[in-house]
C-alpha positions in Angstrom: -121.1 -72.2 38.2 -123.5 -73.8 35.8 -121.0 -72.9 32.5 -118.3 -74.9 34.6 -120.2 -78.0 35.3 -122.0 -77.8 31.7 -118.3 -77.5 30.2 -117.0 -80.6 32.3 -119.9 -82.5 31.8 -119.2 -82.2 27.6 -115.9 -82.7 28.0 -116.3 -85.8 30.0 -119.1 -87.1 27.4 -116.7 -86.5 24.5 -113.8 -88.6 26.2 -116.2 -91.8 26.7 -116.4 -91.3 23.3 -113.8 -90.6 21.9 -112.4 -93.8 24.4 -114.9 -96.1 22.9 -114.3 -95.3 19.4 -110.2 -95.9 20.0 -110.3 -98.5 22.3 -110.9 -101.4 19.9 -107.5 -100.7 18.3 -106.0 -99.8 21.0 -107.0 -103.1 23.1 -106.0 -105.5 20.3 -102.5 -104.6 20.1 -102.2 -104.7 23.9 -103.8 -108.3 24.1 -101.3 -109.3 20.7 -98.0 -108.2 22.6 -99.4 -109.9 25.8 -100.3 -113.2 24.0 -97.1 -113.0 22.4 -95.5 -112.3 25.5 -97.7 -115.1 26.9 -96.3 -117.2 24.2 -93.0 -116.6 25.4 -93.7 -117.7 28.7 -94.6 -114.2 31.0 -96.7 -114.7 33.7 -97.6 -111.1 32.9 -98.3 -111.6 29.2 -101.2 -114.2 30.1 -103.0 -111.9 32.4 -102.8 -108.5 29.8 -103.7 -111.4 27.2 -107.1 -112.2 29.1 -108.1 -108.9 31.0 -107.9 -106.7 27.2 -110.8 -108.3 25.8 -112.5 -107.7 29.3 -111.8 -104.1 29.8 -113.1 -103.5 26.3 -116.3 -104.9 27.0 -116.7 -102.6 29.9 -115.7 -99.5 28.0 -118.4 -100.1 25.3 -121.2 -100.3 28.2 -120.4 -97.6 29.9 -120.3 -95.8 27.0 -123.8 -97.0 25.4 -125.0 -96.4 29.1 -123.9 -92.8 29.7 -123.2 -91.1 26.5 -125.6 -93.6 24.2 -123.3 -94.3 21.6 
């Protein structure tokens, strides 16, 4: 039991990381199509345009919190 809960604990740990270390690039396009989008007048466009920047910010503290990148 404790080679199962070791194993998903690691694997867990390398996904916050290997999340944090993509999400930059990942998060920028995202908020470029929605402020494009945004530009082109979607409700939808503004929101994804806002909340990208946001949800990166909370992706780099939990990952500096719990795996201390």
């Amino acid at each position: 039991m404790n080679k199962i809960n070791a194993f998903l604990y690691q694997f867990g740990m390398e996904c916050l990381e290997t999340l944090a270390l993509v999400s930059f690039k990942l998060l920028l396009v995202i908020g470029l199509i929605g402020l494009i989008l945004a530009i082109f007048g979607s409700e939808k466009g503004k929101k994804i345009a806002a909340l990208s920047p946001v949800i990166y910010v909370i992706i780099q503290i939990l990952a500096k919190v719990v795996c201390h990148v």
